[in-house]
C-alpha positions in Angstrom: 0.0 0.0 0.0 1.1 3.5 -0.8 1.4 5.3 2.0 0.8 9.3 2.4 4.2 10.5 1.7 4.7 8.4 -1.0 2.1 9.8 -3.1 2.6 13.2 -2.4 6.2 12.5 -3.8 4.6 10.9 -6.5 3.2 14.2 -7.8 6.0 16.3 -7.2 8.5 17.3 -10.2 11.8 15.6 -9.9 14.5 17.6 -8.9 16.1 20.1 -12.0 17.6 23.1 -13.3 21.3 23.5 -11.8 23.6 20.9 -10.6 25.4 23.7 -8.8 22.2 24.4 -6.4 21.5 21.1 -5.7 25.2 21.1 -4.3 24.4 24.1 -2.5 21.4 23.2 -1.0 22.8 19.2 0.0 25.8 21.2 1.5 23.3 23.5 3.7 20.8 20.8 5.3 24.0 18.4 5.7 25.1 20.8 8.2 22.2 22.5 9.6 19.1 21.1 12.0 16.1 22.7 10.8 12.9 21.2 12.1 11.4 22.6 9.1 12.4 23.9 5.5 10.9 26.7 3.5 11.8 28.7 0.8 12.5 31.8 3.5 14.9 30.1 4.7 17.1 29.7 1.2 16.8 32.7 0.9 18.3 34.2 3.5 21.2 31.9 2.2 21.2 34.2 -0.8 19.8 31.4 -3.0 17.6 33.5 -5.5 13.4 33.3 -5.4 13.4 30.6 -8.1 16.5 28.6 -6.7 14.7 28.8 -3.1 11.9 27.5 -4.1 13.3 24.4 -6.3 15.2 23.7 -3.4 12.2 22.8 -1.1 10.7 20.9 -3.6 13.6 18.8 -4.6 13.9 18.0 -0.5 9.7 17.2 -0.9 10.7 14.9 -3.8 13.9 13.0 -2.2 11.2 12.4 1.3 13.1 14.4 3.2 10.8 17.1 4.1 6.8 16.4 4.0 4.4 18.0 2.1 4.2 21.1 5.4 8.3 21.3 5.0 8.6 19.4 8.2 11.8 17.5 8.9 11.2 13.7 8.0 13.6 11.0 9.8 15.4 10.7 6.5 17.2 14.5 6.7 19.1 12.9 9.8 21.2 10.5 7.4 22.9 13.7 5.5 24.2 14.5 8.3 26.7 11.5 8.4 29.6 10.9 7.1 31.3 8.1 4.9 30.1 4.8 3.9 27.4 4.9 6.3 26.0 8.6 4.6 26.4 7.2 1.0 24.8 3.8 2.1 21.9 6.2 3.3 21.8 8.3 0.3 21.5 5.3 -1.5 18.6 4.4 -0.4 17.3 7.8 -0.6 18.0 7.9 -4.3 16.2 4.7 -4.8 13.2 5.5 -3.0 12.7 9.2 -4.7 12.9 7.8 -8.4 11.4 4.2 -7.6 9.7 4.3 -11.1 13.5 4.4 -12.9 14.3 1.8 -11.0 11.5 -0.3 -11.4 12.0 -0.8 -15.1 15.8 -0.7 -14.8 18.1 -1.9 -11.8 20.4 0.9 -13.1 19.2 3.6 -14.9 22.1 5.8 -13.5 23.9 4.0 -16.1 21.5 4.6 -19.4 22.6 6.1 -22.6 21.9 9.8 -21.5 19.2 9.7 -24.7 17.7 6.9 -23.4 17.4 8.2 -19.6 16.1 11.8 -21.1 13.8 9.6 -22.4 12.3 7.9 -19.7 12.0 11.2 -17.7 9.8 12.4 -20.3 7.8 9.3 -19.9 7.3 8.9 -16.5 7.6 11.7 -15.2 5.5 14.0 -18.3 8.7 16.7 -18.8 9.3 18.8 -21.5 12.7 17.5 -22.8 14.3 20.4 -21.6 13.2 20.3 -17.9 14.1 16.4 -18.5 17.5 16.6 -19.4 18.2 19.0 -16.4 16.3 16.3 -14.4 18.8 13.4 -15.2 21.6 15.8 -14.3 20.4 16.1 -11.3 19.7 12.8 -11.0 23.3 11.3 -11.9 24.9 13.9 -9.5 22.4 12.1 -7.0 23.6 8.8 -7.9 26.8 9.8 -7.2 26.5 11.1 -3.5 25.1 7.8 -3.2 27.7 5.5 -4.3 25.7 3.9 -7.2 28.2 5.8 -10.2 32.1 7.0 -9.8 32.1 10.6 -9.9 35.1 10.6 -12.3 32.1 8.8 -15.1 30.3 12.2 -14.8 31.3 13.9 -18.4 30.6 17.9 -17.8 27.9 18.3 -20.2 26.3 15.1 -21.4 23.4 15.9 -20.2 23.2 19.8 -21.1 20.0 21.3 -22.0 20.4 24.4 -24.5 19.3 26.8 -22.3 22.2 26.7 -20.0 24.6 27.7 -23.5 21.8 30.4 -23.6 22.1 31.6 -20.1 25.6 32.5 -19.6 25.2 34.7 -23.3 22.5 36.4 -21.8 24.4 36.8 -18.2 27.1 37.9 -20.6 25.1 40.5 -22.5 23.7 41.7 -19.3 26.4 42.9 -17.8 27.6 44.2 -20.7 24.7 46.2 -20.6 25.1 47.2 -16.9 28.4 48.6 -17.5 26.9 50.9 -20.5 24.2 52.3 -18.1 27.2 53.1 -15.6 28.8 55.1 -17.8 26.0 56.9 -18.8 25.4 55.1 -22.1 21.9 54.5 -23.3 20.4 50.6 -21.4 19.2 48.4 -24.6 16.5 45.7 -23.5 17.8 42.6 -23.9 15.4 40.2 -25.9 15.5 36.7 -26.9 13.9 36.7 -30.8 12.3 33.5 -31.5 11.8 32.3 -35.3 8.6 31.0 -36.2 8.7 31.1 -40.2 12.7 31.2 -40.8 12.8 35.1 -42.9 9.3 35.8 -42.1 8.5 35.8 -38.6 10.0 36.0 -35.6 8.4 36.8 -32.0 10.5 37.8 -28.9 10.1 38.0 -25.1 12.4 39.6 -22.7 15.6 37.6 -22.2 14.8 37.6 -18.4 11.3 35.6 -18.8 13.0 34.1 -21.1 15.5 32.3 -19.0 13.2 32.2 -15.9 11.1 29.7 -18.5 13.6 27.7 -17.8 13.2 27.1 -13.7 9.3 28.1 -13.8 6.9 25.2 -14.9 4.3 27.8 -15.1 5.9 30.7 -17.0 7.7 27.7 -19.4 4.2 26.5 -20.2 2.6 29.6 -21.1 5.8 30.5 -22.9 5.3 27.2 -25.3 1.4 28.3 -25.4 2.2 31.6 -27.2 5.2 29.3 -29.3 2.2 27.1 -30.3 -0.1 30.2 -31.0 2.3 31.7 -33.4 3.2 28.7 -35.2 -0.7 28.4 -35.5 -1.0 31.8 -37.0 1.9 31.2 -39.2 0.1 28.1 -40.4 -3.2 29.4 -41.2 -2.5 32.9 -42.3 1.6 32.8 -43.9 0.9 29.6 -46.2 -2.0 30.7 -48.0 0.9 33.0 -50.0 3.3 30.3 -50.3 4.6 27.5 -48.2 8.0 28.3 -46.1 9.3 25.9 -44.3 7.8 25.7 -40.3 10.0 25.1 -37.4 8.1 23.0 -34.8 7.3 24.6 -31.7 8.2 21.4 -29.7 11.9 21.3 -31.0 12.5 24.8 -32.3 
């Protein structure tokens, strides 16, 4: 029988976005005794609104907070050390993505394709969000023992956006420093194509990249892809027939 906590987990979205956070974040509760987490809390750690809240919900989805952010029995076993802490983790692993592990004994060692892949099945992601997802997941598998850390390969797994992101953080600051010295402060946009030469629709680079880490904002974000490609469709082709992109892959 499923218990409670179990299903609750079941409906959460696995851990994603930033290998780098979830290091941050396993680094904090390893060495802190909260009775409870909330996204106050990481923030006042300087992790950003976004961050903060990805953070609780990873801790929901590994069973180591409860649905309330109270501690569950399981945050005691970061706190060791050694064997006995990666023995734990282990099990913590297993546990939070039974489904992998149900149809494989070792999905931690999957062609990355293949384990993108069974993300997006089980766990209905966009392939983007599902990438970041195994990421996360490997690096997981690796605090618990179950793959050598020297097998990880910096950017197997690398969703486009994070190329995207440092241009834009790039850019950015490139545009700071013009505003400083009294230069005029362009808005940086992110153009999307819809008909290649023809069309093109574009969003603020900051909602742009936020897409990335918000479920919400990424769905309506594909929603006005969709639209466009729509229009483009109905009203662009009666002329003549240029070649769509697909709003799921473009």
């Amino acid at each position: 029988m499923i218990n409670a906590q179990e299903e609750t987990r079941k409906q959460i979205t696995p851990p994603y976005v930033s290998v780098a956070i979830l290091e941050r974040m396993f680094e904090f509760v390893s060495t802190h005794n909260y009775p409870s987490y909330s996204s106050d809390i990481f923030k006042k750690q300087e992790f950003n609104a976004s961050d903060a809240s990805w953070s609780v919900n990873a801790l929901k989805f590994l069973g180591l907070i409860s649905d309330d952010g109270t501690v569950t029995p399981l945050m005691a076993k970061l706190r060791l050390r050694g064997d006995a802490r990666q023995v734990e983790v282990e099990k913590i692993v297993k546990a939070a993505y039974k489904p992998l592990f149900d149809i494989t004994n070792e999905p931690h060692n999957l062609p990355p394709d293949k384990l993108v892949n069974e993300f997006i099945t089980l766990y209905d992601m966009s392939r983007r969000l599902a990438e970041s997802a195994a990421r996360v997941f490997i690096k997981l598998c690796e605090h618990g023992g179950l793959r050598e850390k020297s097998q990880t390969v910096a950017g197997v797994i690398n969703p486009r956006t994070e190329k995207k992101k440092r241009g834009a953080i790039k850019l950015l600051r490139q545009e700071k420093n013009m505003a400083e010295k009294g230069k005029f402060e362009q808005l940086v946009l992110h153009v999307h194509p819809i008909v290649k030469g023809r069309m093109t629709i574009s969003i603020p680079e900051e909602l742009f990249l936020r897409s990335a880490t918000d479920d919400d904002l990424n769905i309506a974000w594909r929603n006005v892809l969709k639209s466009a490609h729509k229009f483009a469709e109905e009203y662009l082709k009666k002329t003549e027939s240029p070649e769509l992109k697909d709003p799921e892959t473009g």
